[in-house]
N, C-alpha and C positions, 0 to 999 in steps of 0.2 A: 504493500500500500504506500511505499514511500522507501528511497534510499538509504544509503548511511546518516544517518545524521546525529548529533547532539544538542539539536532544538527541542525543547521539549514541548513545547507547541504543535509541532510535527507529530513528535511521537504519539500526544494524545489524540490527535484526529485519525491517524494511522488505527491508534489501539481501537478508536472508537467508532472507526470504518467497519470494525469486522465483530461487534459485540450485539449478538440479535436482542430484541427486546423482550423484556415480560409484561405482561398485565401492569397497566400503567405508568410506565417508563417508556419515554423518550425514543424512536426507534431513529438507528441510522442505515444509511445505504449501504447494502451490499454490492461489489461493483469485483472486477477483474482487477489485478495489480498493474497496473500501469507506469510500472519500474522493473528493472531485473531485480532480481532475489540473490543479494550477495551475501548469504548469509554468514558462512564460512570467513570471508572477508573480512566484514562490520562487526563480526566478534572479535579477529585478532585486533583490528583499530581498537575495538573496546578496549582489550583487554592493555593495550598498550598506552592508550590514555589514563586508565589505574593504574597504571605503572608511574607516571607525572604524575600524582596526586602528591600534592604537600603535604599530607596528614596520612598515619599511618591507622586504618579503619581495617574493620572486620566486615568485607565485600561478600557476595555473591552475585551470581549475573543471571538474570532471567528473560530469554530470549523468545519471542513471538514470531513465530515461522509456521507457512504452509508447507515447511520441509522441503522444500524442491527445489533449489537453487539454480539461479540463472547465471553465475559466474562460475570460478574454479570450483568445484568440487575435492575439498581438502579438511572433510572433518577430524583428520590427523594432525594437521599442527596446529587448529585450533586446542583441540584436546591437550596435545603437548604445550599448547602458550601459556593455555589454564592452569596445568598441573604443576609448571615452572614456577607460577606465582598462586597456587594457592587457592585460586579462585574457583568455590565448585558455579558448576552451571545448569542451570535444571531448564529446559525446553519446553517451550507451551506449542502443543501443536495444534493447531486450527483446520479446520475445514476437512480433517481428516477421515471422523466416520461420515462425513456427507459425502465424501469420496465415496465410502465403502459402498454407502445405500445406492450412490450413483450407478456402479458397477453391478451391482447386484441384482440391479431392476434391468439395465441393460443386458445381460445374463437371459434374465428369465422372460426379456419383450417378446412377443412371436415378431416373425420376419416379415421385414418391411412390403408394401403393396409393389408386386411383379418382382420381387427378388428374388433369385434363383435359391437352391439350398447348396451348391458351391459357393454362391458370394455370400452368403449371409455364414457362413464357415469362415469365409476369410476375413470378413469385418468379426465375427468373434474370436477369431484368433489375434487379432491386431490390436481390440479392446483388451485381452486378456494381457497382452507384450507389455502396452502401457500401461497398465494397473501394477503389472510386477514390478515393473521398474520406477513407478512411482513408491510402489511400498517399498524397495531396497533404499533409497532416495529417505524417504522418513524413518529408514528402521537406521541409516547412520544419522539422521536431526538424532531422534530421541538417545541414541547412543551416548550425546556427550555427557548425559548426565551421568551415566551408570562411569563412565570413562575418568572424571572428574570428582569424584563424591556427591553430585546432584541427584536430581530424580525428574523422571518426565511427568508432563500432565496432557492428558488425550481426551477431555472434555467431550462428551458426544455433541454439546455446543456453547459457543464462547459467549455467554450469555452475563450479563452483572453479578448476579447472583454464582457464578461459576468465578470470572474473576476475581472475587470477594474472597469463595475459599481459598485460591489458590495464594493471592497475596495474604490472608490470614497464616496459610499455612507456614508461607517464606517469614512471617513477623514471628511464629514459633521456631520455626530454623535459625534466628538470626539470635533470642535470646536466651538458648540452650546452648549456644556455641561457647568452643573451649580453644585458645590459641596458645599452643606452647612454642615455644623460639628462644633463642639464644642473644644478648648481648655479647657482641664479640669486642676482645679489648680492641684500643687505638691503633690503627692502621694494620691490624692483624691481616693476613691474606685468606678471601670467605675462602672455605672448605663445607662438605657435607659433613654430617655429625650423625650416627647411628644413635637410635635412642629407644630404651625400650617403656611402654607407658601400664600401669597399672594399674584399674580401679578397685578400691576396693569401699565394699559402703553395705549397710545393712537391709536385705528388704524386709517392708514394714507389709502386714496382711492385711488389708481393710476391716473394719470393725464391722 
């Protein structure tokens, strides 16, 4: 619904392009992306923009994608730029079981008026190519979560009330979170450091 960008103007009209409405709430248009889908791309920017931040925060990155990208295809060094710095990533994917329904119904239409039963074989064979290759397409989007320490979310639809949980969920993620790291003395040269971590705590049984 819209390029790379750091406008956050954009972004909300972008988010709020693709959020169908409930009973009494606001409805916006549904429309085609009228942008390439760099997704892969506009994470590593992200990720390297957090990288210049002057304040040293406890991030996570939650990205809004129809999984399908219109540039490189390179969910490996995004995964790798993440994990470099820490950042897990958890993937909202959209429109994806309207995909499924889409497919499904097309599956089961009878065949069009004067269509042979050869061609109506090879338009379902060719429906079936791109379906696969769309889901190989979203099954590496929702990848970088599990890749990264995130988790994906596949909404049957990206509705307010679906948004709401999923940002609730990330505001639970974000105040459960635990950051261990090292000060390292003056001018030390960084190094990796092995570390082993262990909790230990009592569980209590509910009354």
């Amino acid at each position: 619904m819209c390029g790379p960008t750091s406008d956050p103007l954009v972004l909300r009209r972008a988010f709020q392009s693709v959020v169908k409405k409930l009973p009494g709430e606001e409805a916006f248009d549904l429309h085609k992306p009228h942008e390439e889908s760099l997704i892969y791309e506009a994470i590593i920017e992200t990720l390297r923009d957090c990288a210049r931040h002057p304040r040293p925060v406890a991030r996570l990155m939650l990205v809004v994608s129809d999984g399908l990208p219109g540039g490189e295809l390179n969910p490996a060094q995004a995964a790798s730029t993440a994990q470099q710095m820490g950042i897990p990533i958890y993937p909202l994917l959209v429109g994806h079981q309207a995909r499924i329904a889409q497919f499904n119904m097309r599956m089961e239409a009878p065949p069009r008026p004067g269509e042979t039963p050869k061609d109506a074989a090879a338009h379902a064979r060719y429906a079936q190519t791109v379906f696969e290759h769309e889901e190989a397409q979203a099954g590496l989007f929702v990848g970088l979560g599990v890749a990264t320490g995130g988790r994906a979310f596949d909404p049957p639809e990206l509705n307010p009330s679906a948004a709401r949980d999923v940002i609730g969920f990330l505001a639970g993620e974000v105040r459960t979170e635990y950051i261990i790291g090292f000060s390292p003395e003056p001018g030390a040269t960084p190094s990796p450091h092995k570390i082993e971590i262990r909790l230990l705590g009592a569980i209590v049984a509910p009354k």
